[in-house]
N, C-alpha and C positions, 0 to 999 in steps of 0.2 A: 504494500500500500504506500501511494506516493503523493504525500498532502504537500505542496509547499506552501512554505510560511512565509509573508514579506515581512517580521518583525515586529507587525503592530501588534494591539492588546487583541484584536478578535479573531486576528489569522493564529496568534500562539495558541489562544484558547479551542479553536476550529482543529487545529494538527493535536494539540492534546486529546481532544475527545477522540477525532480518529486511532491514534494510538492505543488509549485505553483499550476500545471496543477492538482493536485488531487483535491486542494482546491477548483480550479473554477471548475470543472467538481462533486465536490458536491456541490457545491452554484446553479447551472443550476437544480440537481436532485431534490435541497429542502433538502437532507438528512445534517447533520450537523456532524463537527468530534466530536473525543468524547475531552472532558477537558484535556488538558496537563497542566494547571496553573489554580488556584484558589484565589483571595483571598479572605480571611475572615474576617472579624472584629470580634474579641474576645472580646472586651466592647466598650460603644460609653461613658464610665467614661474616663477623661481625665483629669491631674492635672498639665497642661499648661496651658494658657491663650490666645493663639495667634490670634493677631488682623486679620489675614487673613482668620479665621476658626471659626466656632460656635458651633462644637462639643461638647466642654468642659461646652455650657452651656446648655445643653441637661437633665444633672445633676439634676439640679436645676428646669426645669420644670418638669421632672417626678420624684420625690424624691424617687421612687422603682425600679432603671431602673435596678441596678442589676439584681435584680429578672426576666426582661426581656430576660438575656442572655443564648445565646444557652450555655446546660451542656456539661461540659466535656466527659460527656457521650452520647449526644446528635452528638457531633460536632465527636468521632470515630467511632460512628454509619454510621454519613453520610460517612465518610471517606473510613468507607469500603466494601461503595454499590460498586458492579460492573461498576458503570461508571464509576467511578476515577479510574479505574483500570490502566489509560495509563499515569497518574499524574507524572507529571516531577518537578514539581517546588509549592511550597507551602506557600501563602505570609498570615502572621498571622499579622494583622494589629489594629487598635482600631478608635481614643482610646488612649488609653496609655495600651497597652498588660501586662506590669509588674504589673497593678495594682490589675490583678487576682492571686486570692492567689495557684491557680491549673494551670498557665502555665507549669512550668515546668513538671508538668503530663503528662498533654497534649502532650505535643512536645515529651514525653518521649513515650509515649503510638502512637503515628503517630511514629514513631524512630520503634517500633516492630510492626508496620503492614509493614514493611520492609519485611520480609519475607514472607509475603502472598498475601494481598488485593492491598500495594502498593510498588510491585516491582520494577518500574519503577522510583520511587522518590529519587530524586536526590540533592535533594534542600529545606531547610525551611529556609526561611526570615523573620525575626521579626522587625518591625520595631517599634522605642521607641524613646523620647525626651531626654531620659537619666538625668533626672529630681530624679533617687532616686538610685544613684553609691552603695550603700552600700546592695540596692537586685538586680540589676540587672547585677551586675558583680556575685555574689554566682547564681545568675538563671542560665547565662550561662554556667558557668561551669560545675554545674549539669548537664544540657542539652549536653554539647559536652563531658561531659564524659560517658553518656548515649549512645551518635550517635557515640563515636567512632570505632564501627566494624560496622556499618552499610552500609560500603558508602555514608551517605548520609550529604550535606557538610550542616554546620549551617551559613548563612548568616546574620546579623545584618549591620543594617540602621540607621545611628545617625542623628537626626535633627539635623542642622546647619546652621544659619543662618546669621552669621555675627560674628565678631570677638570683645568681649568683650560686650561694652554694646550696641550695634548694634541687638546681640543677644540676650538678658533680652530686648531690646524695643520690637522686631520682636514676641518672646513669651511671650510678658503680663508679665513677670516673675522677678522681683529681683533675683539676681544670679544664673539666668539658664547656662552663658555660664562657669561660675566656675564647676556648678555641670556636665555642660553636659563634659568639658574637664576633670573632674576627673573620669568621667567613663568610657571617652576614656582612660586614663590612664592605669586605669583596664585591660579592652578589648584588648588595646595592649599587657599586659603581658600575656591573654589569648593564643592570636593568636602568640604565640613564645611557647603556649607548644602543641599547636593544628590545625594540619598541614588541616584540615578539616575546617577550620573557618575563616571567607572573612568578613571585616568590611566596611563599607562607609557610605559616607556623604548624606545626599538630602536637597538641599537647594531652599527655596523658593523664587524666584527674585521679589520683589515688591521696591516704591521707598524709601523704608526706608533703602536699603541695595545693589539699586544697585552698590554703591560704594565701594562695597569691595568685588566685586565678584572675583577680583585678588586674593585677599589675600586669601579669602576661597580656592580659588583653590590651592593655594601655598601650605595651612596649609594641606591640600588634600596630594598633592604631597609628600614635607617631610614625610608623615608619612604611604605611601605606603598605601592610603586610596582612595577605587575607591569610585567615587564622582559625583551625580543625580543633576543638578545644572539648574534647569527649571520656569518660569514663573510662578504663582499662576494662578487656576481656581476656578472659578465660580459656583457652581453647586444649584440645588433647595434642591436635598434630602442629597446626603452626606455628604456636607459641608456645607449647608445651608447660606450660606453667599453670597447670589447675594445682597443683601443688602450693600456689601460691596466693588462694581464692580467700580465703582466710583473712589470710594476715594484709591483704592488700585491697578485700574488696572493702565500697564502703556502707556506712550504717545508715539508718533509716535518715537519724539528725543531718549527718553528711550529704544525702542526696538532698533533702529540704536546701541546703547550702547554693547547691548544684543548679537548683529551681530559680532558687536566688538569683544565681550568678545569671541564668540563661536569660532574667526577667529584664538585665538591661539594655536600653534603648536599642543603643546601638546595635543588637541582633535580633531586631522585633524583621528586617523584613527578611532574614535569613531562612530558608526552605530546612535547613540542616536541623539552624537550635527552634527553630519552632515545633519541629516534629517529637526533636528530644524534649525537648518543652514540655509536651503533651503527652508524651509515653509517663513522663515522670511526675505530673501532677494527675493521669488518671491509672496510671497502670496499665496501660492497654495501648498495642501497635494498631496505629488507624493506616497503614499502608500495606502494601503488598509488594513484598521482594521480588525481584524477575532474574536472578543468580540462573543459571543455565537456559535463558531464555535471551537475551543480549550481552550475559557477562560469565567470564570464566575465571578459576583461577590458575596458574600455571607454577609448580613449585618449582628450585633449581636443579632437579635432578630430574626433569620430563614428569613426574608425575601432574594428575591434572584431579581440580577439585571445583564444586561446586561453587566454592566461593573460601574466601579465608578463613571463617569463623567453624565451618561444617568440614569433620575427621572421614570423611567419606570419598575415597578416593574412586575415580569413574575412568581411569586407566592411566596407562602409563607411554609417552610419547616414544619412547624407545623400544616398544615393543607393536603399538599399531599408529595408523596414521589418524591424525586429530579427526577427521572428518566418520571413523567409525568410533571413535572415540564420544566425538558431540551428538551423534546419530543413535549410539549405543544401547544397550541394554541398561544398564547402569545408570548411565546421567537419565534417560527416561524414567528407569524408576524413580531416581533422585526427584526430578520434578515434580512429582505426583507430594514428596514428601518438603518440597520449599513453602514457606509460609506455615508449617506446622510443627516443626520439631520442636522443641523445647528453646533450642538459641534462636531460631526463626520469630518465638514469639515474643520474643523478650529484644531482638535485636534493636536497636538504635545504630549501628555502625555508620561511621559517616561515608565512607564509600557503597554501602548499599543503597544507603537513600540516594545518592549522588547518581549511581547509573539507573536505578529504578525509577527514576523522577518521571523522566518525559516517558518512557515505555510503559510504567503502569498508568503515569496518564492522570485518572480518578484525584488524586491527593495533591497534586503538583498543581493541577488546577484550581483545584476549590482555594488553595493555598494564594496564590494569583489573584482571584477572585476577589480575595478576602486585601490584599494588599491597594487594589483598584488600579485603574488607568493610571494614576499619576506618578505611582511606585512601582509596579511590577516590573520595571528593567532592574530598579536596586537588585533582585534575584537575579533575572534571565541574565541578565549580562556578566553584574559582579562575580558568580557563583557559576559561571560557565557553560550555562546549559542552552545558549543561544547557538551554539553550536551542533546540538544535538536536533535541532526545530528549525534549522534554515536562518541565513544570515539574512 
């Protein structure tokens, strides 16, 4: 189905409805869409610490994990099967993604299937701790001087976790928030010579830090930094840290906090903290996830999963080609089970909402609706989704 939107309030709204209704009228068929968002993890090596994540010690029990990762020639191979043909948005994750010596390849090499395999891409996101300012301000620039006739914009995601040593507790790390603020340093003088280049924050709310959830927002704001500012999860396989649900989730008092924090102005036209808004002041997901219906996730050893938060692997890229893989037995089952699992119904993830917006359609709209003609670009535009509904 092919609505184009010329960006006003009643063609977005017109392309949302049709979306919705396409999505549920293929969820009824069984048929699935195809991928408009991907992400990846380019290594599960990580040289943070962070108490909420087990990633980094992944290392250590496989001492050749390197060697487990998809090649850079592996990972434009899959890139430019046919399915990803309709690939809008591209999240290259880890990990710690700088610590491959062939990123900027990579990104350079997806950058020239621009013109062929993926026309449609609009968007790579790398997201990094920014734990090593002195390669990974040279990577980007590499990279966005690569993408700059491509169209296609380069997004970058700074961990951030607290302000000063708020931040080194949060990531295990002696002078992370020194190194992680000199490589926003960098990046800012990046993004003043490269109009294609969109920086922010993601910050993990646990109780070591919800006390400065103001100030991260502040530091946000001043420096014209769009800013991911969400609860920690739990997961068996990605993050491997249920181990740490305990001691790190938080209390009823602490969410009330959370509610708080979400209720200032400044995120009233936000799609993301509204939704979390809402889950958290009535207990109940008003949206509907579309995780192997536009989005997949892809871990650094080929295997392939419904989405990050879900332990349910639906094959493996080194043993069959993605396209039986997305077609499969498996991911079909899986879908039958999105929107009901237990993390399905509790999720708030801010990448879920983010690629689910325009494809479930229903919730993104009313959302719109509800902000009026005069505000609804503060979303579409600032939050990225104009991209997904036609320029």
């Amino acid at each position: 189905m092919t609505i184009h939107n010329r960006g006003n309030y009643y063609g977005t709204a017109f392309r949302l409805l049709g979306n919705a209704l396409w999505f549920r009228y293929s969820k009824l068929r069984g048929t699935p869409l195809s991928p408009e968002v991907v992400s990846l993890a380019v290594t599960n090596r990580c040289n943070s610490h962070c108490i909420m994540c087990n990633i980094w010690k992944r290392a250590k029990e496989i001492p050749d994990i390197k060697s487990l990762e998809l090649t850079g020639d592996e990972i434009i191979d899959l890139l430019s099967r046919p399915l990803f043909s309709g690939l809008v948005e591209l999240d290259l994750t880890g990990g710690e993604p700088h610590l491959r010596d062939d990123l900027v390849d990579i990104a350079l090499e997806i950058g020239r299937l621009k013109s062929s395999s993926l026309s449609r891409l609009r968007s790579i996101i790398i997201t990094s701790n920014g734990l090593l300012p002195g390669k990974i301000v040279p990577n980007y620039q590499r990279i966005l001087e690569g993408l700059r006739h491509t169209d296609i914009d380069l997004v970058s995601v700074a961990s951030f976790d607290g302000i000063g040593e708020t931040h080194d507790n949060v990531r295990g790390t002696r002078g992370a928030f020194k190194l992680a603020t000199e490589t926003l340093g960098g990046l800012l003088e990046l993004r003043e010579q490269y109009p294609n280049y969109f920086i922010g924050l993601k910050t993990t709310i646990l109780p070591e830090n919800i006390h400065a959830l103001d100030a991260i927002l502040d530091f946000a704001l001043e420096r014209n930094l769009f800013h991911i500012i969400s609860p920690a999860f739990f997961t068996e396989t990605r993050f491997r840290n249920l181990d740490k649900r305990d001691a790190l989730g938080l209390s009823s008092a602490q969410y009330e906090e959370v509610l708080k924090f979400y209720d200032r102005p400044e995120l009233k036209a936000s799609y993301f903290y509204s939704r979390a808004r809402n889950f958290l002041a009535a207990g109940k997901k008003k949206w509907q996830c579309t995780a192997l219906n536009n989005y997949l996730f892809i871990e650094f050893d080929g295997k392939v999963y419904p989405c990050e938060l879900l332990s349910g692997s639906i094959g493996d890229l080194r043993k069959q080609s993605i396209e039986d893989i997305w077609y499969g037995r498996l991911a079909s089952d899986w879908r039958k089970r999105i929107n009901k699992t237990e993390h399905c119904r509790t999720c708030h993830e801010p990448g879920a909402l983010r690629y689910s917006a325009s494809a479930e359609g229903f919730s993104y709209l009313k959302f719109l609706m509800g902000l009026g003609r005069r505000r609804y670009n503060e979303s579409l535009h600032n939050e990225g989704y104009m991209k997904y509904l036609g320029d």
